[in-house]
N, C-alpha and C positions, 0 to 999 in steps of 0.2 A: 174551335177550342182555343181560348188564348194561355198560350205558354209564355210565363217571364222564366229569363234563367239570368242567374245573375252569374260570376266570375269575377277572380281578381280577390283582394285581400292576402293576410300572409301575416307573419313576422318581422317586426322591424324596430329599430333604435331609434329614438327620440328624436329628433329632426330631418328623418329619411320622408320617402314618399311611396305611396301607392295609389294604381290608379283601381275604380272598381268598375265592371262594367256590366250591362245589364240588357236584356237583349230581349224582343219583345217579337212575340208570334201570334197570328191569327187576332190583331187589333191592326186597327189603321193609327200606325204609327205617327202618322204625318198630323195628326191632329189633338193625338195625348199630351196631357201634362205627367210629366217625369218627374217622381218623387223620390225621395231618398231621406232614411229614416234609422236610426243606431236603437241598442239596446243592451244595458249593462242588465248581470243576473241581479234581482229583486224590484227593478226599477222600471218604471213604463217604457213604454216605445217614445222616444225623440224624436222629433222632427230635425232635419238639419239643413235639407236644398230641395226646392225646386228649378226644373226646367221650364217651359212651358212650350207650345207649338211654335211661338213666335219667336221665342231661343228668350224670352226674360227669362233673367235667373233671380233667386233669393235663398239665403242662406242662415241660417242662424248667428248670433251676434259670436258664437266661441269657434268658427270656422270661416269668418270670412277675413278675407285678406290669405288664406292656407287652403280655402278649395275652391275649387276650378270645376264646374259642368259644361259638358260637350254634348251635341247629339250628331251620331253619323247616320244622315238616312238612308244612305245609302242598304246598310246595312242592320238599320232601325235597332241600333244600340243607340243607350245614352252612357256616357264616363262617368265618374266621380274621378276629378283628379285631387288626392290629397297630396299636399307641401306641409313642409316643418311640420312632422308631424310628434303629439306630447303623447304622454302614459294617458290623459286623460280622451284619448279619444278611441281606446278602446273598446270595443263594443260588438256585436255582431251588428251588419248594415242590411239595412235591406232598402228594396227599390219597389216601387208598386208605381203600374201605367193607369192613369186616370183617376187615383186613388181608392182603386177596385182589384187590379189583379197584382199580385203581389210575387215576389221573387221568392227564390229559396232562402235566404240571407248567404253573409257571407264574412267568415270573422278576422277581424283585426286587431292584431293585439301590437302593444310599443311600447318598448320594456328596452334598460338598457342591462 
């Protein structure tokens, strides 16, 4: 059975940072591509990063230079690390391994 469990998010001020992470069970880690995806209330799911096995990353044009993807295999988590971060990137994020199993999400709000 594969469990994503994601963590991380929170409240924070306008150019602070959080990191989100997302934690992946019962998939062969070593070989998923790591997604991560936001979503305000009335509006579709975003896409914003991927990882990929080989560690390429890509990010969406309103987050790059401000987020940062990691993956610890150790521990077959992947990060979102957010910098500077605006009001406008609030959202609930969620993460999904191979673009199939999917996290709980996890919400972030940034508000001064």
């Amino acid at each position: 059975q594969v469990r994503v469990v994601q963590s991380g998010g929170g409240f924070v001020q306008p150019g602070e940072s959080l990191r989100l992470s997302c934690t992946v069970s019962g998939f062969n880690f070593k070989i998923g591509t790591l997604n991560w995806f936001r979503q305000t209330p009335g509006k579709e799911r975003e896409w914003v990063a991927t990882i990929t096995a080989d560690g390429s990353t890509n990010f969406t044009d309103s987050v790059k230079g401000r987020f940062t993807l990691r993956r610890d295999w150790a521990r077959n988590t992947g990060h979102l690390q957010m910098n500077s971060l605006e009001p406008s990137d609030t959202a609930v994020y969620y993460c999904n391994i191979q673009g199939r199993f999917w996290g709980q999400g996890t919400q972030v709000t940034v508000s001064s």
